[in-house]
N, C-alpha and C positions, 0 to 999 in steps of 0.2 A: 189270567194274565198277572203281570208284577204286580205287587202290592205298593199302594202308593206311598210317598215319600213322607215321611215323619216332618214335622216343622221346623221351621229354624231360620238362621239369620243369611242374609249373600255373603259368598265366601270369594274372598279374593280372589282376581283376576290371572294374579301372579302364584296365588298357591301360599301365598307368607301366612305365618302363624304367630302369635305372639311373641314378644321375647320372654317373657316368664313360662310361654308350654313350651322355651328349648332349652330352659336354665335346668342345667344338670344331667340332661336325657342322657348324656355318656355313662354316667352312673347307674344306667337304670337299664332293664332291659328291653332288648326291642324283638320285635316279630314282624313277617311280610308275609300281607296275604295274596294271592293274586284269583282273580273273577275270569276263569273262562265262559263264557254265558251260550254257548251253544251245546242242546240238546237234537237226537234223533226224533223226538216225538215229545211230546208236551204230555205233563201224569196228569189225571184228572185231578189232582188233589194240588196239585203245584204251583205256588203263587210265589217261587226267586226267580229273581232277572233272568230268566232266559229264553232263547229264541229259538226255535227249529228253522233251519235253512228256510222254509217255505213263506214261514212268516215274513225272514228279510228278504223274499223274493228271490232267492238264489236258486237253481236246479244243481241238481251232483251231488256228489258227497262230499265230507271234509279231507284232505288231503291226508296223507300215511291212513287212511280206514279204506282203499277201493278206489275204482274209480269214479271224476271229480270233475265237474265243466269248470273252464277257467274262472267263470265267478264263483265259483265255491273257493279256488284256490287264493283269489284276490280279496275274498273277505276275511278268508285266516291271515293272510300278509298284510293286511291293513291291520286289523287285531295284534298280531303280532309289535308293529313297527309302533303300533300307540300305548302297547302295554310297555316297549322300550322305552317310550318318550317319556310316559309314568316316572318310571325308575331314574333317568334322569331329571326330571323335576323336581323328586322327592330327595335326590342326593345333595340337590341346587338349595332347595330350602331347609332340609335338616341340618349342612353344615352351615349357613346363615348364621347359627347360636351359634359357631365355635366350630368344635373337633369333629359335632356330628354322634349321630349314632357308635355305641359299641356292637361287634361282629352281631349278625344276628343269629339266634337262640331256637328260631321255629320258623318253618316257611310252610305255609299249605296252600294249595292250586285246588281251589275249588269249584262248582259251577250249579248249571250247567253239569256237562261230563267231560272235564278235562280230557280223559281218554281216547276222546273223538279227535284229538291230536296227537301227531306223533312226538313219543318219547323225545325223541332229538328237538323237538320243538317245544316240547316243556323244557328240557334242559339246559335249551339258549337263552330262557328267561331266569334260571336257577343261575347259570352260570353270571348274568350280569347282576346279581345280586350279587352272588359272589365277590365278583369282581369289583362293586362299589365299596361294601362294605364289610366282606367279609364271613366266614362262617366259624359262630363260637366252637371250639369242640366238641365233639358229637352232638352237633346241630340235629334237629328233629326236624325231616322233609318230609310231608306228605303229601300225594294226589290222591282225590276221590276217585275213584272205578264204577265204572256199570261193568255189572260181572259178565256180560258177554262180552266184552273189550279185554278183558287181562287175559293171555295165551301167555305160557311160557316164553315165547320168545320177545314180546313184548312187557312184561316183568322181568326178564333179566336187561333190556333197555333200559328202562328207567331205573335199576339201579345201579347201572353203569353210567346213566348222568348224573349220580351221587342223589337221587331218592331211597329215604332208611324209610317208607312206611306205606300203606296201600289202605285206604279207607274205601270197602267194598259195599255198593248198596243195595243190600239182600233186600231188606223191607218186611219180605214172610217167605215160609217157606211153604205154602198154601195156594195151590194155582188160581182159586175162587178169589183170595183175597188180592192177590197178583191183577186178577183182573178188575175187577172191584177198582183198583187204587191205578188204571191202566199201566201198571207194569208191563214192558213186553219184554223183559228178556228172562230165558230159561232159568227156572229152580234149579236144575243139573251144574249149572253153567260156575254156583255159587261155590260146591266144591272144588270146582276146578281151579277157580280163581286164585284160593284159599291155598290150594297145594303151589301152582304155580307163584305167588307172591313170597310161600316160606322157600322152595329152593331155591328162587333168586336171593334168598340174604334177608329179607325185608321184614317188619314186624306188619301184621295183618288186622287190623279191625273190623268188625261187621257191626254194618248200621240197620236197625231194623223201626216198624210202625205197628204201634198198638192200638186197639178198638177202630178199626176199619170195619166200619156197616159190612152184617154178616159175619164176622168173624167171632167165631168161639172162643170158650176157655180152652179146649181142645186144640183148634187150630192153633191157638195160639204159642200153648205146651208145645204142640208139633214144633213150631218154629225157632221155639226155646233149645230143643231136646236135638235139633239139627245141630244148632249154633256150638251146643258142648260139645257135638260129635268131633265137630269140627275143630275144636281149641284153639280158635282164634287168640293175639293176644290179648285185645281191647274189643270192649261192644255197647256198642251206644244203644240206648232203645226209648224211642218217644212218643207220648200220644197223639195221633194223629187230632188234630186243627183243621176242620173244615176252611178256608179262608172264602171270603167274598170275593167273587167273581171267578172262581175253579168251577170247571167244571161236576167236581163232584159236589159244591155248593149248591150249584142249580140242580142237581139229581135231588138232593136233599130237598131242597122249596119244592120240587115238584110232587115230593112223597113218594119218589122212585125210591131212594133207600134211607132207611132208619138216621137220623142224627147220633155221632157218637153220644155214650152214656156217659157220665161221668161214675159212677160206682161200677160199670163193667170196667172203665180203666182202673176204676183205683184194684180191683179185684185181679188186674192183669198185669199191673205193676208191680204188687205180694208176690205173685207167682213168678217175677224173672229175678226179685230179688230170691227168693228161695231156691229156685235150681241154679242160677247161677252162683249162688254165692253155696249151694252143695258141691256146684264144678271146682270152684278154689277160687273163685272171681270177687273182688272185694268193692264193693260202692266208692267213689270218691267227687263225686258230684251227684247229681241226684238222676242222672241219664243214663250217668256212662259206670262201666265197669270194667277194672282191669287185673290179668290174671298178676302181678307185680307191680309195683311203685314204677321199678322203669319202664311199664307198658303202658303207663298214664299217655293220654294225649296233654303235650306240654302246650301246644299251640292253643288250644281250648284253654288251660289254664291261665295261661296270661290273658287272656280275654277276661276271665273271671276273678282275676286278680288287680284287675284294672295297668295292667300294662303295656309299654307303649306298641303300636304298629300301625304299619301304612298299609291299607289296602288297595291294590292295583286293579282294573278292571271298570267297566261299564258295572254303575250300581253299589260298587263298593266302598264299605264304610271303612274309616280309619281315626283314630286316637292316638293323641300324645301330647301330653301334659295337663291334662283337662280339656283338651280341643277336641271336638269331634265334628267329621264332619264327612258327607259321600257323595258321588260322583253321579254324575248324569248317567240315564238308564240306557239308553239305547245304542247299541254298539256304534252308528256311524254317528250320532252327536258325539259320542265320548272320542272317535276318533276326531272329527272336526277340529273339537276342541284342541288337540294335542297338536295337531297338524298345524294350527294358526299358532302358537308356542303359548296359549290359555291351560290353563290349569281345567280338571274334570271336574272340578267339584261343583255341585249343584247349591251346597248351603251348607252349615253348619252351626253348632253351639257352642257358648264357652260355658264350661260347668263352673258355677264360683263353689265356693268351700259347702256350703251347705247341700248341694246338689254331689258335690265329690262326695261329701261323707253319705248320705241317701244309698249312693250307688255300691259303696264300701259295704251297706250291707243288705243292700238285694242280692248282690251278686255273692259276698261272703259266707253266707247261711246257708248255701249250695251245697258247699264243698265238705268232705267227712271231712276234714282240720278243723272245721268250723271256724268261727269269726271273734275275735277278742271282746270279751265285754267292754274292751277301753274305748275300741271303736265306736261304741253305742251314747246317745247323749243319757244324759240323767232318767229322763223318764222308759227308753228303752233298758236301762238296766233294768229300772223297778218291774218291767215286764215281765222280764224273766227266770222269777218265781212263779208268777200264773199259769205259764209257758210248763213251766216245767211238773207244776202240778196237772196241769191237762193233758200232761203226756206223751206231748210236742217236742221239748227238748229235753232232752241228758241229764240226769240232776250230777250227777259225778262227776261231766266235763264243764258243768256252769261251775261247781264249785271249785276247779281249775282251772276258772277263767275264761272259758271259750263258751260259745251256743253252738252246741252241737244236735241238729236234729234224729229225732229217732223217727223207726221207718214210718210210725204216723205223722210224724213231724214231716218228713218228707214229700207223703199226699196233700199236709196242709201248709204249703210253705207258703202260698201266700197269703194267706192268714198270718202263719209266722211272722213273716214283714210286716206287716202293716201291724202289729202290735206294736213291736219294736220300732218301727218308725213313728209310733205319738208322738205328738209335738210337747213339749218341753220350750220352745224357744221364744 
């Protein structure tokens, strides 16, 4: 089930923000994410906000996937009308500071599997972004895919609603492991997807999970050695995270199957740095890898860059100007909410300076640019000599100023951090 809610303070009724998280946001850039939270089946490993029709009591399918009993249809028109209501509240309180947000820079529709809606109906929510605030030039849109959802005729849909990107989630290309991780849809299906997403226009990413109980070095190459066949643009790959209360948690407590390793991951993270980066794929976070600078995921980087964006949906988190804060979990409270004209958010934090700078460099030491030693307080500098004699980070990009991880720096980043975050204050 979802994993529960981080802590934090109540967040207003109205949705208002500081006036100092809206001084200047015109200047700075912004992103919109949106939370479709409806899944055909729940993975055993899967602890985000999402729901399989059954869960919310609905029979049918989602409408554009088949046929649909009218409460399948009134719960995506409900979802629908409250992710509008979102987008209008957020326009209501952004321009509150003044001018409001500049065009936005990245939009991703995540879930859940977006896909289980139809293109025209992601589009109706792209388009009233659009229409609030605009889209910077060559704006970066992505929806996530399950790969037996993308057919050609539904990739050229969405990017005839003006989506440039297709984030496909392969997982492995191993039917064992597939099952293992209750994947159900076909290994076949991931080429297909792949092909169909490039001749609609669109840039393609595949998402995959490593150290899955049972899976090999082998399987795992397997999975690797698909991904180059395939030359995607961009590809994310991360270690699978048992979480509390998945079902593949209780597999594990039960001794049904092995708990991930941590040295079989880090032994399986060498390997995708090494064939992919034999394919022409270069590191630029510590996950993802892209065949080009322009094939980066932008939307991920302003996340990692600390910049601003609202996130729209049941469960969704959002940031801007130090404010963070997300939205009640369950799709008919978050409609509720929208419906009586209350804001979704559940709670929130304000980061004061010392928690902003924290964050500046959890999240900076990620990125191959690496993070500025200015960023760093006094005693995080004096780190990173030690750092870099242990082999962690770059002595050539420290002595340019930045902490650049190497790829054992990578397996130990959060070691990394926490050196570099010693207190000094």
């Amino acid at each position: 089930m979802p994993s529960a809610f981080p802590p934090g303070e109540p967040a207003p009724a109205d949705g208002s923000l500081p006036p100092a998280a809206l001084e200047g946001m015109g200047s700075r850039p912004f992103s919109v994410y949106v939370h479709v939270p409806f899944c055909r089946v729940r993975c055993g490993y899967c602890d985000f906000n999402t729901y399989t029709l059954p869960e919310l009591g609905v029979g049918g399918a989602i409408p554009g996937k088949g046929a649909t009993s009218p409460e399948g249809r009134s719960l995506t028109d409900t979802f629908l009308a409250a992710a509008h209501a979102e987008l209008a509240l957020a326009d209501a309180v952004l321009r509150g500071g003044g001018s409001g947000p500049p065009p936005v820079s990245t939009v991703f529709v995540g879930g859940g599997t977006p896909t289980m809606l139809a293109p025209e109906q992601l589009g109706g929510l792209l388009h009233d972004i659009r229409d609030r605030w605009g889209l910077a030039p060559g704006a970066e849109v992505t929806t996530e895919a399950n790969p037996d959802t993308v057919t050609p005729e539904v990739a050229g849909r969405l990017a005839a609603q003006g989506f440039t990107r297709v984030s496909v989630g392969m997982q492995s290309a191993v039917p064992h492991v597939l099952r293992t991780l209750d994947r159900t849809h076909d290994p076949a299906n991931v080429e297909r997807a792949v092909l169909a997403v490039r001749e609609a226009g669109m840039q393609v990413s595949l998402d995959l999970i490593y150290g899955t109980p049972g899976e090999s070095l082998e399987d795992w190459r397997r999975s690797l050695e698909l991904v180059t066949s395939l030359a995607p643009d961009h590809v994310s790959a991360y270690a699978l995270v048992v979480e509390e209360g998945t079902r593949l948690h209780a597999r594990v407590r039960r001794g049904e199957v092995p708990a991930p390793d941590d040295d079989d991951e880090a032994d399986k993270y060498e390997l995708a740095e090494q064939v992919l980066a034999a394919a022409g794929y270069g590191w630029y976070e510590i996950s993802n890898w892209a065949r080009s600078p322009s094939a980066r995921c932008e939307h991920n980087l302003a996340y990692w860059r600390g910049s601003d964006w609202w996130g729209v949906g049941p469960g969704a988190h959002s940031h801007v100007g130090g404010v963070r804060w997300w939205n009640v979990k369950h799709p008919r409270a978050y409609a509720d909410r929208l419906r009586a004209g209350d804001s979704p958010a559940h709670a929130r934090e304000v980061l004061g300076p010392a928690e902003r700078s924290d964050e500046r460099v959890l999240l900076g030491v990620r990125l191959a640019d690496g993070l500025p030693l200015a960023e760093l307080t006094r005693a995080g500098r004096t780190a990173v000599a030690g750092l870099v004699a242990d082999g962690l980070v770059d002595g050539r990009a420290a002595v340019g100023g930045r902490v650049v991880l190497t790829l054992r720096g990578r397996l130990l980043a959060d070691t990394v951090v926490h050196r570099l975050l010693a207190e000094d204050r």
